[in-house]
Backbone and ligand atoms as CSV (ligand in chain L), in Angstrom:
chain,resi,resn,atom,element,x,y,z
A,1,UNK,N,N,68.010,128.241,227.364
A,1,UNK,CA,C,66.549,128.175,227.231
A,1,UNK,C,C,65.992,127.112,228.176
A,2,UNK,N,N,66.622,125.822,228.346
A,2,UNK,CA,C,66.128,125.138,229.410
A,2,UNK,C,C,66.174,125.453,230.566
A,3,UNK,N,N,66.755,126.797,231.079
A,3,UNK,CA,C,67.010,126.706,232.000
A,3,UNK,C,C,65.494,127.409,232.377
A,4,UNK,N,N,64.648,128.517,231.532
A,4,UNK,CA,C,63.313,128.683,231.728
A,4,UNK,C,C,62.444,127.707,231.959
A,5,UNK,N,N,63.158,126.445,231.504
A,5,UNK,CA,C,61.318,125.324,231.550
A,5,UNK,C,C,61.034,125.348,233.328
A,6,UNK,N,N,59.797,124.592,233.498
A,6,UNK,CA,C,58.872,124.618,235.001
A,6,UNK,C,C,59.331,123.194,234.773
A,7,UNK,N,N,59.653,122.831,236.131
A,7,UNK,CA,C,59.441,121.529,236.904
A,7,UNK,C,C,58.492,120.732,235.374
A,8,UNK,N,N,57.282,121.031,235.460
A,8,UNK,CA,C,56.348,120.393,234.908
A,8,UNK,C,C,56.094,119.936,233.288
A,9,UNK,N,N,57.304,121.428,232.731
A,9,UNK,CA,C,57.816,121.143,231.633
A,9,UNK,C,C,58.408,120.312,231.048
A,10,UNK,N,N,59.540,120.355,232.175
A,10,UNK,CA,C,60.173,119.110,231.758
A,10,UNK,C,C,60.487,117.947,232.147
A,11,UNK,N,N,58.908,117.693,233.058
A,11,UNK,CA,C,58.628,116.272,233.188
A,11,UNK,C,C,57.847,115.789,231.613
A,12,UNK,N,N,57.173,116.978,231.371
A,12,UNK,CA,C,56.709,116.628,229.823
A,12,UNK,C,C,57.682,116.027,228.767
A,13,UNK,N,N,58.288,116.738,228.514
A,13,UNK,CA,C,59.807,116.386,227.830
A,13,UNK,C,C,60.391,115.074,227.584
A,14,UNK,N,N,60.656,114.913,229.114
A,14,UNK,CA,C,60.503,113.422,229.704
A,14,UNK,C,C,59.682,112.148,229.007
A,15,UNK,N,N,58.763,112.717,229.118
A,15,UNK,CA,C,57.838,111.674,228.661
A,15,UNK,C,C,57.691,111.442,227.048
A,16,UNK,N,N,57.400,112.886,226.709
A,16,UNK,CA,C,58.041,112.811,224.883
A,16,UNK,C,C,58.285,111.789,224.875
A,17,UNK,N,N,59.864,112.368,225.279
A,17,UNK,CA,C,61.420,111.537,224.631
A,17,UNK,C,C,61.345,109.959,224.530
A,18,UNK,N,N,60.466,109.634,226.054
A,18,UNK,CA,C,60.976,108.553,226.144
A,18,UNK,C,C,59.521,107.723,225.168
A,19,UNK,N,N,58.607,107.944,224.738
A,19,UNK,CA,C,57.353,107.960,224.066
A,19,UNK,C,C,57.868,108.083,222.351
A,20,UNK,N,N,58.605,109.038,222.079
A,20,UNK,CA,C,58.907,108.766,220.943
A,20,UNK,C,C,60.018,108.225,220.614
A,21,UNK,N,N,60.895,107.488,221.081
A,21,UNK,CA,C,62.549,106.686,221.583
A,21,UNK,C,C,61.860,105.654,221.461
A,22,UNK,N,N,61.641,104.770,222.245
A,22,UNK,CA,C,60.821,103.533,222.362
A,22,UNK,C,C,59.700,102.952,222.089
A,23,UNK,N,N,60.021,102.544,220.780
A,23,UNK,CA,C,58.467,102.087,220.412
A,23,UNK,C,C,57.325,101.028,221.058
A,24,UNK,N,N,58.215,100.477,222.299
A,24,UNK,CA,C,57.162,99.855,223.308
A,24,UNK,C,C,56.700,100.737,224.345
A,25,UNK,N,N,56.800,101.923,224.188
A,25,UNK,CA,C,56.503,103.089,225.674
A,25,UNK,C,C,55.293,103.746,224.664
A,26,UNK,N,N,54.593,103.397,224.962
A,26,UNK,CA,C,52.656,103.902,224.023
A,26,UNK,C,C,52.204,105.132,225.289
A,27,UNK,N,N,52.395,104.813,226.837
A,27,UNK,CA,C,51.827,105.950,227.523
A,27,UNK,C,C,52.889,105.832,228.302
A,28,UNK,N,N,52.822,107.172,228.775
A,28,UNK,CA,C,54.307,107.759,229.522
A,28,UNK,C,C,53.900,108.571,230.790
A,29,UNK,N,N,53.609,108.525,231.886
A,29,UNK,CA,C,53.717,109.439,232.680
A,29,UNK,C,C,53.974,109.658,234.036
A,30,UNK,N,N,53.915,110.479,235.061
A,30,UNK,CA,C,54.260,110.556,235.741
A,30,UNK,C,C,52.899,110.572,237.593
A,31,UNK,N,N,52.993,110.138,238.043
A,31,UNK,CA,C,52.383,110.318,239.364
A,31,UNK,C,C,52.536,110.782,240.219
A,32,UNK,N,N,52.457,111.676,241.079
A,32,UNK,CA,C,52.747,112.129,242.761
A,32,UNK,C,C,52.016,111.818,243.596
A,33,UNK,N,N,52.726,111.735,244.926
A,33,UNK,CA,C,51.923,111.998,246.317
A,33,UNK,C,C,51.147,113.037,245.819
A,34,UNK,N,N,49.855,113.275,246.593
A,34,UNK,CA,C,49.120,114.284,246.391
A,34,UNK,C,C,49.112,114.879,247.726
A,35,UNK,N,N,50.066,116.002,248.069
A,35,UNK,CA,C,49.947,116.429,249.734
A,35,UNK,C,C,50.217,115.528,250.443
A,36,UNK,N,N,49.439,115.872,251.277
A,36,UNK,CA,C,49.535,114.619,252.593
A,36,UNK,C,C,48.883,113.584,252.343
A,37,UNK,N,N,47.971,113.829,251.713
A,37,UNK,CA,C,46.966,112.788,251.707
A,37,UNK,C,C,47.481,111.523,250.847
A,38,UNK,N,N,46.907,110.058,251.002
A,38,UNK,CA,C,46.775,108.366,251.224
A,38,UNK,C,C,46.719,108.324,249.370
A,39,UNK,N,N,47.326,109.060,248.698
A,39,UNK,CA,C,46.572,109.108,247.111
A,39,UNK,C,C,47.886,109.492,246.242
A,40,UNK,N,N,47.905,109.335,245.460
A,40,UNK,CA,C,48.475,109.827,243.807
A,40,UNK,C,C,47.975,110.569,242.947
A,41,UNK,N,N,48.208,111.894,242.485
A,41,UNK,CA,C,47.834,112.784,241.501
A,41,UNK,C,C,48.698,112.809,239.680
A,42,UNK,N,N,48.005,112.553,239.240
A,42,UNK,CA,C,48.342,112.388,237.800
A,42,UNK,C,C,49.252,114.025,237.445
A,43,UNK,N,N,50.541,113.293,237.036
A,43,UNK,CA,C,51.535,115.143,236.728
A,43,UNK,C,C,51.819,114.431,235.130
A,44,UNK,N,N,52.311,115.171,234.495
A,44,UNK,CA,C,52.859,114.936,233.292
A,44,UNK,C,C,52.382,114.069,232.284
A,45,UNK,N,N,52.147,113.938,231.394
A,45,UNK,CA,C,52.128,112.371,230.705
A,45,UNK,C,C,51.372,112.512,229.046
A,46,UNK,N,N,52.322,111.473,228.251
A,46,UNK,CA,C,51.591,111.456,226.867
A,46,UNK,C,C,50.667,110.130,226.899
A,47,UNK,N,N,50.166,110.396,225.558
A,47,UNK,CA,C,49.480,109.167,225.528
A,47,UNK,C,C,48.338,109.721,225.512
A,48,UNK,N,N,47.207,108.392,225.397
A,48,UNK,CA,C,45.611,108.616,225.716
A,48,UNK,C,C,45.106,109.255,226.242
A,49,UNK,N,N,43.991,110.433,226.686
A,49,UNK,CA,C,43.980,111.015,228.470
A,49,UNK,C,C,42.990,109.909,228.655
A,50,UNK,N,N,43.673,110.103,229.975
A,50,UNK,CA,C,42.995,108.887,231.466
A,50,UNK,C,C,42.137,109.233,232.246
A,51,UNK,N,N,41.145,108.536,232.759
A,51,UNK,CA,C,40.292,109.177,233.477
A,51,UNK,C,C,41.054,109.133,234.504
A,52,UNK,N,N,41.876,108.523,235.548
A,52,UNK,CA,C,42.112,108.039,236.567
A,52,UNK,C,C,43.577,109.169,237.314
A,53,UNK,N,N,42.875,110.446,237.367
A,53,UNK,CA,C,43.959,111.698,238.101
A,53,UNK,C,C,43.942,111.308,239.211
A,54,UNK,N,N,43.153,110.832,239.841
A,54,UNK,CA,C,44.063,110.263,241.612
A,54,UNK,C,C,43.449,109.007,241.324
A,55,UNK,N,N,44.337,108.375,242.187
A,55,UNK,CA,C,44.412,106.965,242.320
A,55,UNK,C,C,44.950,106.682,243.641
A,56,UNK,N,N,43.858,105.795,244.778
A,56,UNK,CA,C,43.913,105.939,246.143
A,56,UNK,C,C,45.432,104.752,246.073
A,57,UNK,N,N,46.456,105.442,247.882
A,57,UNK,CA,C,47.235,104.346,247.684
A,57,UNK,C,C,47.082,102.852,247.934
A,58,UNK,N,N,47.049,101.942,247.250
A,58,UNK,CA,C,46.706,100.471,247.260
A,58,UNK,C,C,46.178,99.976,245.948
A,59,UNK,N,N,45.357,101.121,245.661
A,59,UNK,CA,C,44.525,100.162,244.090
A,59,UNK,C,C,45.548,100.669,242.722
A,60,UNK,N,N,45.476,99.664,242.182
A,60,UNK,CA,C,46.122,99.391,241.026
A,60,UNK,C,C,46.986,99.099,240.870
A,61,UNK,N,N,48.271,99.317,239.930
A,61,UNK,CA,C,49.619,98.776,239.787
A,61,UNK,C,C,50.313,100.114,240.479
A,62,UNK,N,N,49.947,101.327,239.925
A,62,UNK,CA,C,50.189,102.800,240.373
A,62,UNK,C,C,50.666,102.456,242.454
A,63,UNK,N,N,48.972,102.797,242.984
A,63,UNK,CA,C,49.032,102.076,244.222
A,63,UNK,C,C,49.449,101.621,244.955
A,64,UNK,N,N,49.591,99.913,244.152
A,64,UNK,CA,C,50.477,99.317,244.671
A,64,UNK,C,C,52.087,100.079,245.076
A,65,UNK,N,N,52.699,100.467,244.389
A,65,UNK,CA,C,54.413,100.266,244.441
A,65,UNK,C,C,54.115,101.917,245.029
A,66,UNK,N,N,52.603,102.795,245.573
A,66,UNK,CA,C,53.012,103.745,246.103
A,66,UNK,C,C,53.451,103.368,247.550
A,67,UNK,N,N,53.088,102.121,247.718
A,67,UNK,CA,C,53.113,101.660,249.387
A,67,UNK,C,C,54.558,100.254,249.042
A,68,UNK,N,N,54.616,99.657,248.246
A,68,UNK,CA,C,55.504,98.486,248.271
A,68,UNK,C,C,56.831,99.323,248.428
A,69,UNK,N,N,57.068,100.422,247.473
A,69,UNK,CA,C,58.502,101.254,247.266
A,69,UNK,C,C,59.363,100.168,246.170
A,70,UNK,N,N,58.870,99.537,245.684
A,70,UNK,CA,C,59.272,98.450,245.021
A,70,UNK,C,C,58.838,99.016,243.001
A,71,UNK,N,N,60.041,98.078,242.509
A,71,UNK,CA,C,59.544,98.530,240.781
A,71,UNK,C,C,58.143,97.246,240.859
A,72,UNK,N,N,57.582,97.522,240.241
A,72,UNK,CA,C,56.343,96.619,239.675
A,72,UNK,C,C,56.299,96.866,238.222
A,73,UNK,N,N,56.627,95.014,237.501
A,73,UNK,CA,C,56.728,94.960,235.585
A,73,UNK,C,C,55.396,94.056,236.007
A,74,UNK,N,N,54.832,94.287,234.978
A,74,UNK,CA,C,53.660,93.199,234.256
A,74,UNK,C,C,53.519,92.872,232.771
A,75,UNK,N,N,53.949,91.833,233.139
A,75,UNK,CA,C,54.002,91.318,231.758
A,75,UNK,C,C,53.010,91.143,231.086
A,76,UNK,N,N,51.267,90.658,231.832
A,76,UNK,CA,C,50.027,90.755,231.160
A,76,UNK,C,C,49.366,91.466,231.710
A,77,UNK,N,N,48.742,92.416,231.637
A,77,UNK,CA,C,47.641,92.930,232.224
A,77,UNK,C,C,46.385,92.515,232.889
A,78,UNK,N,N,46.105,91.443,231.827
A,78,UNK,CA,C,44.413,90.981,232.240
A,78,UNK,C,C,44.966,89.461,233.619
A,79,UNK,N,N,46.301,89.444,233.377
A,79,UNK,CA,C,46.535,88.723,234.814
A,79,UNK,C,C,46.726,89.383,236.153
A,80,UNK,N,N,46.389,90.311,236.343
A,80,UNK,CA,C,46.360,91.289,237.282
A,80,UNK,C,C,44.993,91.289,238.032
A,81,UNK,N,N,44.770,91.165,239.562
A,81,UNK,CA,C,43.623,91.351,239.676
A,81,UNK,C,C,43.433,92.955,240.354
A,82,UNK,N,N,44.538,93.319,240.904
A,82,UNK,CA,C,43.972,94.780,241.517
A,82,UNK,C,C,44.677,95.312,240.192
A,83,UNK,N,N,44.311,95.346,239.275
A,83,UNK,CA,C,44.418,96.582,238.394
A,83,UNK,C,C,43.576,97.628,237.468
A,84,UNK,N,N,43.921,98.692,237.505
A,84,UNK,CA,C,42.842,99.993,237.056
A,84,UNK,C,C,43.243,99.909,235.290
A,85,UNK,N,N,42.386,99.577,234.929
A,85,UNK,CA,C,42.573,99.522,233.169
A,85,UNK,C,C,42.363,101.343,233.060
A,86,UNK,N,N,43.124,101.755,231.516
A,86,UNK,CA,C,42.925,103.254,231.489
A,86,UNK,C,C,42.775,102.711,229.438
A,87,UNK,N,N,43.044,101.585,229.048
A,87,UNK,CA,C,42.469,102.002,227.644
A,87,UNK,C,C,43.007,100.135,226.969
A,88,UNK,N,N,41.909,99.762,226.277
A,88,UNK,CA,C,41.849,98.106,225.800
A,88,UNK,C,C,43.088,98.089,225.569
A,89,UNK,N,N,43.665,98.830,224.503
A,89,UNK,CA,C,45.021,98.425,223.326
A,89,UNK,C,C,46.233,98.142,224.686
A,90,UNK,N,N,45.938,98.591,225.761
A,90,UNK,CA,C,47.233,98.371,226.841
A,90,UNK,C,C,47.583,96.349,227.158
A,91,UNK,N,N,48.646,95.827,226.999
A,91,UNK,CA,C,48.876,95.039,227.274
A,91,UNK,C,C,49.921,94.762,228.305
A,92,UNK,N,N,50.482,95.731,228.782
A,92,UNK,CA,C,51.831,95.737,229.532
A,92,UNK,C,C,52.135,96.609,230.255
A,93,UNK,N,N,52.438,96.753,231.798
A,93,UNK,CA,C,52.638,98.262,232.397
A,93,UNK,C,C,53.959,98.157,233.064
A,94,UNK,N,N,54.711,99.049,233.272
A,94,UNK,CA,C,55.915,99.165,234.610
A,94,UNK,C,C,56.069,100.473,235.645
A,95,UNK,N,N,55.917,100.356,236.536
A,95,UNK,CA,C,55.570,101.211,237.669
A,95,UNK,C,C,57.024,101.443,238.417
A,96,UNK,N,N,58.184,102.443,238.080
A,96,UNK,CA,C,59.394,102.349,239.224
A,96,UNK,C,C,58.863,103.692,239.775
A,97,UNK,N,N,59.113,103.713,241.056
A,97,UNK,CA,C,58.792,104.279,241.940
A,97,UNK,C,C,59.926,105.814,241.615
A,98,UNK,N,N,59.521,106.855,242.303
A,98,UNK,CA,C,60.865,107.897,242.951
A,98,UNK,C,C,61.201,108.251,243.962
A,99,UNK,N,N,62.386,108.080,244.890
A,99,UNK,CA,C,62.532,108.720,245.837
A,99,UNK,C,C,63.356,110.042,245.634
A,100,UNK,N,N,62.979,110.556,247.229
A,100,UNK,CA,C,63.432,112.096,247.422
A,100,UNK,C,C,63.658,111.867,248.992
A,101,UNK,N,N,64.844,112.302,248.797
A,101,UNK,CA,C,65.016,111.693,250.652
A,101,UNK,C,C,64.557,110.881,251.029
A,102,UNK,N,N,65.081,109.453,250.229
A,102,UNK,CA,C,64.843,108.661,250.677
A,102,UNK,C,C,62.884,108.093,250.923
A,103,UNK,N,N,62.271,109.113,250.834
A,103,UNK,CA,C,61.068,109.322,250.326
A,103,UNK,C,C,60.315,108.880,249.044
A,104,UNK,N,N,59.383,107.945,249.126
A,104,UNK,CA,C,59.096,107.225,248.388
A,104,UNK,C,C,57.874,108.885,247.601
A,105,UNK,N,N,58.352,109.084,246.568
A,105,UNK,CA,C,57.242,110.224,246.165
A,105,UNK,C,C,56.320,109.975,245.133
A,106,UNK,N,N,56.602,109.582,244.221
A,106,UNK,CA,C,55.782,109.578,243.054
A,106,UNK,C,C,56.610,108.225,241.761
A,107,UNK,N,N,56.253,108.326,241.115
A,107,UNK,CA,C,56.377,106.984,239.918
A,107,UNK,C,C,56.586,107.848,238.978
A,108,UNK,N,N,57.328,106.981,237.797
A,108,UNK,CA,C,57.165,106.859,236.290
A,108,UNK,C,C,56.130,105.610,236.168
A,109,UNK,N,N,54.709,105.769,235.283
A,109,UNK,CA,C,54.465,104.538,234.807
A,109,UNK,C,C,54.118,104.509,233.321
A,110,UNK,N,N,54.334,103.402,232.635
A,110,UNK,CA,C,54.637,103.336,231.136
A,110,UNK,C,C,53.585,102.172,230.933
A,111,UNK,N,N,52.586,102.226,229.892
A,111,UNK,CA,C,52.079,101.306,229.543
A,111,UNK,C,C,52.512,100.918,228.162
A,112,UNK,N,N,52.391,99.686,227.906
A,112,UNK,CA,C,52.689,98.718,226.115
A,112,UNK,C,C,51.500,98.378,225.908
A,113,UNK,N,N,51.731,98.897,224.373
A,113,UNK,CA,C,50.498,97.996,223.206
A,113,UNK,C,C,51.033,96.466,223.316
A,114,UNK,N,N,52.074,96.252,223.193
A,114,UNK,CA,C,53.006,94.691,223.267
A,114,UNK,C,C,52.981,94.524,224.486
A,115,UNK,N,N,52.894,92.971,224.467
A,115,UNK,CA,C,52.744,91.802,225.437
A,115,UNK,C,C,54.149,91.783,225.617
A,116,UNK,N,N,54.298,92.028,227.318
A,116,UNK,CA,C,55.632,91.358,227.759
A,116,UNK,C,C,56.630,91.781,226.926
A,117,UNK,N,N,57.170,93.096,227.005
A,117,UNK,CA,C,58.044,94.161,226.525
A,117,UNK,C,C,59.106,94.470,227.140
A,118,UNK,N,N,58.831,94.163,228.748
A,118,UNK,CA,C,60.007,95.013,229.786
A,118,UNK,C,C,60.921,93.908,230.097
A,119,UNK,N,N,62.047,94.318,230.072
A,119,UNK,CA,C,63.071,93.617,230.337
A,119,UNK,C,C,63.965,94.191,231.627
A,120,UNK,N,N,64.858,93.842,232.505
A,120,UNK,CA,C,65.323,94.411,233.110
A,120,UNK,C,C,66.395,95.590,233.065
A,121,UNK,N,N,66.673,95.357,231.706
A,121,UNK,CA,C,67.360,96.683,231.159
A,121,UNK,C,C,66.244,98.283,231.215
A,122,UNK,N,N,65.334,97.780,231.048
A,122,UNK,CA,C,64.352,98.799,230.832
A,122,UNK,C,C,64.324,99.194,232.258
A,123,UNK,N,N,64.383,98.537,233.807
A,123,UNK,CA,C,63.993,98.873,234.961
A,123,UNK,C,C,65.487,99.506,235.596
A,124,UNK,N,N,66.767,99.460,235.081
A,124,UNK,CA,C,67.341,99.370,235.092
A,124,UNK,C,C,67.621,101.261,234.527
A,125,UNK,N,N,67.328,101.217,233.285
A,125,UNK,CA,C,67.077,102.748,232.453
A,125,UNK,C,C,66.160,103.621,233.088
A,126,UNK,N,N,65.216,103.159,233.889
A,126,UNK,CA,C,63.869,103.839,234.217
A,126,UNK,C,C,63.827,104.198,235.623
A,127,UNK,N,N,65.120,103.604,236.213
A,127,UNK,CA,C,65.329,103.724,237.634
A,127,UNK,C,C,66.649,104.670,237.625
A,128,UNK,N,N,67.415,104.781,236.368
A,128,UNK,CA,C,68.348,105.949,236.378
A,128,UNK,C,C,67.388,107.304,235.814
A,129,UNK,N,N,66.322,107.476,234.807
A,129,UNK,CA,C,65.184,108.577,234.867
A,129,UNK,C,C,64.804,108.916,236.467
A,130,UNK,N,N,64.247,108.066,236.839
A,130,UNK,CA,C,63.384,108.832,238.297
A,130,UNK,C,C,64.738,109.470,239.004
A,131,UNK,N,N,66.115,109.079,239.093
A,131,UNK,CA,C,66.944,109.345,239.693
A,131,UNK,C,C,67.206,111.164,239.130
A,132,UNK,N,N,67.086,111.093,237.903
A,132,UNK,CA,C,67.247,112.132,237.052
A,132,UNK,C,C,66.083,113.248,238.128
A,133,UNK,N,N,64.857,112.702,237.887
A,133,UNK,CA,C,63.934,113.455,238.195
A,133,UNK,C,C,63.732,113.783,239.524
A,134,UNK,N,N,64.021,112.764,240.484
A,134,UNK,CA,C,64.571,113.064,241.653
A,134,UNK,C,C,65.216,114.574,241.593
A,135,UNK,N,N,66.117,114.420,241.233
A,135,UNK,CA,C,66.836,116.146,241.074
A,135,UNK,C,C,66.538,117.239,240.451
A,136,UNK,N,N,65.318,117.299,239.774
A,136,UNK,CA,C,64.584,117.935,239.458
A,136,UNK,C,C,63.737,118.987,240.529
A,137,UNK,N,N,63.036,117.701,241.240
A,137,UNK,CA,C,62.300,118.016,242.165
A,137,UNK,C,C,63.083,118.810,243.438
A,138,UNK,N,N,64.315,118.722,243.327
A,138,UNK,CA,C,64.856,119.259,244.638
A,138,UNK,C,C,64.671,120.748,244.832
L,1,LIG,N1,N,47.081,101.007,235.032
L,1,LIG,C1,C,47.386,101.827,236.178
L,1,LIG,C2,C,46.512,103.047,236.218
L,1,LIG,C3,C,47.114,104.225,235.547
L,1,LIG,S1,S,46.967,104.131,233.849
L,1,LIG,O1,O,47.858,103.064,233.345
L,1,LIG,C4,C,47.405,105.583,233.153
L,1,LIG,C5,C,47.217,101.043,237.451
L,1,LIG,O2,O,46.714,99.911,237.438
L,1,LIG,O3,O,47.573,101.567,238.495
């Protein structure tokens, strides 16, 4: 039966799992390049809905690590100055990037109701997911 799900399915899945597994993972989802174009398109994700389906590359935490290629943890939010708020109760975000050939493509990003939640085990777990999803996408 899994072998019917869409790409998109089971990035959903994804996000579930890891949304109802971890009680510090409150929003779960996923980002892409959007085409060619300088931006990020909102794919997958639980949680709140967000206003924020593209997000140019540079602004926010998203943004950021679409151009750094780097994981980005934040431990506070409101210490952030380029960041795009998507709902008050958020106190905490982590942004690991995905590659695809080496291709920096799209993110997992996870926001916390809890302050300072992520540990490096978590970047560590979240960087073997995108790897997962990496192969998805192939
Ligand atoms: N906080 C993100 C925006 C996306 S929402 O968390 C869903 C950011 O600063 O890029």
């Amino acid at each position: 039966a899994q072998d019917n799900l869409s790409v998109d399915q089971r990035l959903l899945k994804i996000c579930e799992t890891l949304e109802a597994n971890i009680s510090y993972y409150n929003w779960v989802g996923f980002y892409f390049k959007n085409g060619d174009k300088d931006e990020l398109k909102l794919g997958p994700y639980v949680g709140e809905p967000t206003d924020h389906i593209i997000i140019p590359f540079g602004k926010g935490i998203c943004g950021q690590v679409a151009i750094s290629n780097q994981n980005f943890v934040v431990p506070d939010v409101t210490a952030q100055d380029n960041y795009i708020a998507c709902s008050i109760t958020v106190k905490a975000e982590i942004v690991i990037p995905i590659f695809l050939n080496n291709e920096n493509v799209g993110q997992i990003d996870i926001d916390s109701n809890t302050p300072d939640p992520f540990t490096e085990a978590d970047e560590r777990f979240l960087e073997f997911v995108c790897k997962e999803v990496s192969s998805l996408l192939k």
